[in-house]
C-alpha positions as CSV (number, residue, x, y, z in Angstrom):
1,X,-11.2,7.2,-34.9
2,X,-7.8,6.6,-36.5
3,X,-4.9,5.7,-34.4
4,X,-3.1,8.9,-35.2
5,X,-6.4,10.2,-34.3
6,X,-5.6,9.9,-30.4
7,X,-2.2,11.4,-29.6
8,X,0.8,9.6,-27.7
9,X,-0.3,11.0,-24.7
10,X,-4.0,10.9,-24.8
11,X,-3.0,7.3,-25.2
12,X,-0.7,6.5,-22.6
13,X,-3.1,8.4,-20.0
14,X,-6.0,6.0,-21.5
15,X,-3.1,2.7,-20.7
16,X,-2.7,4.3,-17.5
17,X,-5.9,4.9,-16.5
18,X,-7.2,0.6,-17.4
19,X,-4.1,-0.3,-15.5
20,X,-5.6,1.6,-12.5
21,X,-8.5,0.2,-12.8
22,X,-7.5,-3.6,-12.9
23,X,-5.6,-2.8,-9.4
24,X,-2.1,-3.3,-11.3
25,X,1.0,-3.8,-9.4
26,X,3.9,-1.1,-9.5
27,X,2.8,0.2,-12.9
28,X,5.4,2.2,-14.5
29,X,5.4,4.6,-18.0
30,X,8.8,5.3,-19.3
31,X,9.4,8.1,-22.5
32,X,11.2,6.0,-25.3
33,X,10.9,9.0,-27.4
34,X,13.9,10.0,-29.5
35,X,15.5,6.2,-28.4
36,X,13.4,4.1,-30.3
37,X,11.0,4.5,-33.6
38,X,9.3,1.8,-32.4
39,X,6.9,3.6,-29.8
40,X,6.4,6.8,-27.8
41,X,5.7,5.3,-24.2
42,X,6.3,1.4,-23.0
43,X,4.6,0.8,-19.7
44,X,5.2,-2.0,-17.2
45,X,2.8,-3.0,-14.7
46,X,2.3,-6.5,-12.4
47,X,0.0,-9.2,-12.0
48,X,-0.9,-10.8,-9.2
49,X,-1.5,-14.0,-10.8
50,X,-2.1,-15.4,-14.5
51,X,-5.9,-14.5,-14.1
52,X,-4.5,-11.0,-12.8
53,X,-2.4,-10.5,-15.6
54,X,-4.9,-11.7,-18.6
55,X,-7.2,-9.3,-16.7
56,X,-4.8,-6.5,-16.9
57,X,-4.2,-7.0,-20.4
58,X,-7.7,-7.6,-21.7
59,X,-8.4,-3.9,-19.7
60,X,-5.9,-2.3,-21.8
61,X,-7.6,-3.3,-24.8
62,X,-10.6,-3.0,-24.3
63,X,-9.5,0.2,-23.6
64,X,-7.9,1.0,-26.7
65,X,-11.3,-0.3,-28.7
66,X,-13.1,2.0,-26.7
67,X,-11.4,4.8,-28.2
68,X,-11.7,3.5,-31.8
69,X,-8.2,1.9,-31.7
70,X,-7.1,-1.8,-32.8
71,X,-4.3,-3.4,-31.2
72,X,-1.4,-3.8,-33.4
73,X,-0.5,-7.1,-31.4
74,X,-1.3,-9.0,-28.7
75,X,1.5,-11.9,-27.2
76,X,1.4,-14.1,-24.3
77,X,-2.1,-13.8,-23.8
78,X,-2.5,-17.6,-23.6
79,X,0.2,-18.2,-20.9
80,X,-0.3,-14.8,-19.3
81,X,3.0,-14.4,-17.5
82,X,3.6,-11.7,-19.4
83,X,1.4,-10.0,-22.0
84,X,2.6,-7.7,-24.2
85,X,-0.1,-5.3,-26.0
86,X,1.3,-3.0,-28.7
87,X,-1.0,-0.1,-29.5
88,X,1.6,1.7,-31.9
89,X,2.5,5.0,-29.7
90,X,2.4,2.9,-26.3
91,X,3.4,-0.6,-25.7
92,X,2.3,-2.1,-22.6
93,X,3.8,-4.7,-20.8
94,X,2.2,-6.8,-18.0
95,X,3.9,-9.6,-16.4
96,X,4.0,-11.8,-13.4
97,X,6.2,-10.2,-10.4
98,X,8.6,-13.0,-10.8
99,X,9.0,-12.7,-14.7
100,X,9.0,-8.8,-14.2
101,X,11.9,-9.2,-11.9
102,X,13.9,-11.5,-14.0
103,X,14.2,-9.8,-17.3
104,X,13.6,-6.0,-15.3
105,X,12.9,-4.3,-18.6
106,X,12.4,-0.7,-17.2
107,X,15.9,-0.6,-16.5
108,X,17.2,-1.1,-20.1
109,X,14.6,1.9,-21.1
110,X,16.2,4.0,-18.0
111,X,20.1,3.7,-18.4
112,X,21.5,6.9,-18.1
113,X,23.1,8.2,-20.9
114,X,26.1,8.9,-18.9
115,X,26.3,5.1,-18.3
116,X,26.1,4.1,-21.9
């Protein structure tokens, strides 16, 4: 299957569905459609620990592959405080509470207009 094969959202559920699985913390999907041409859907989602988070991450994948789809990156796997896995339509973000709480990326991707 190409990766325009399985749609944004069929996607994202898929994301949604390893992040359940894997117990993640607080896992969050945000719509970056129409502010971004990078992706459709970034999630966010915690780690318990590094081990948590690798786990997480490798879930997603796996995930993806299972559907026919290839990663187009995977970063931070090594350190695993926070992992980023870009499928194209979604990016996923998994991170270490602590990490997740410092940079608090969800809130960049949730500004109200009106604030802008």
């Amino acid at each position: 299957m190409s990766e325009s094969a399985l749609r944004p959202q069929a996607l994202r559920d898929c994301v949604v569905t390893a992040l359940d699985d894997l117990k993640a913390v607080d896992p969050r999907i945000i719509d970056v459609r129409g502010r971004t041409p990078i992706t459709d859907f970034m999630t966010f989602a915690t780690g318990n620990s590094r081990r948590h988070v690798r786990s997480i991450a490798e879930a997603v994948v796996d995930a993806a592959r299972e559907q026919g789809l290839r990663p187009t990156g995977i970063e931070g796997l090594d350190d695993s405080e926070w992992v980023l896995v870009d499928l194209g339509d979604v990016v996923a973000h998994v991170m270490l509470e602590d990490v997740r709480d410092f940079y608090r990326l969800e809130r960049i991707w949730t500004v109200d207009e009106s604030e802008a």
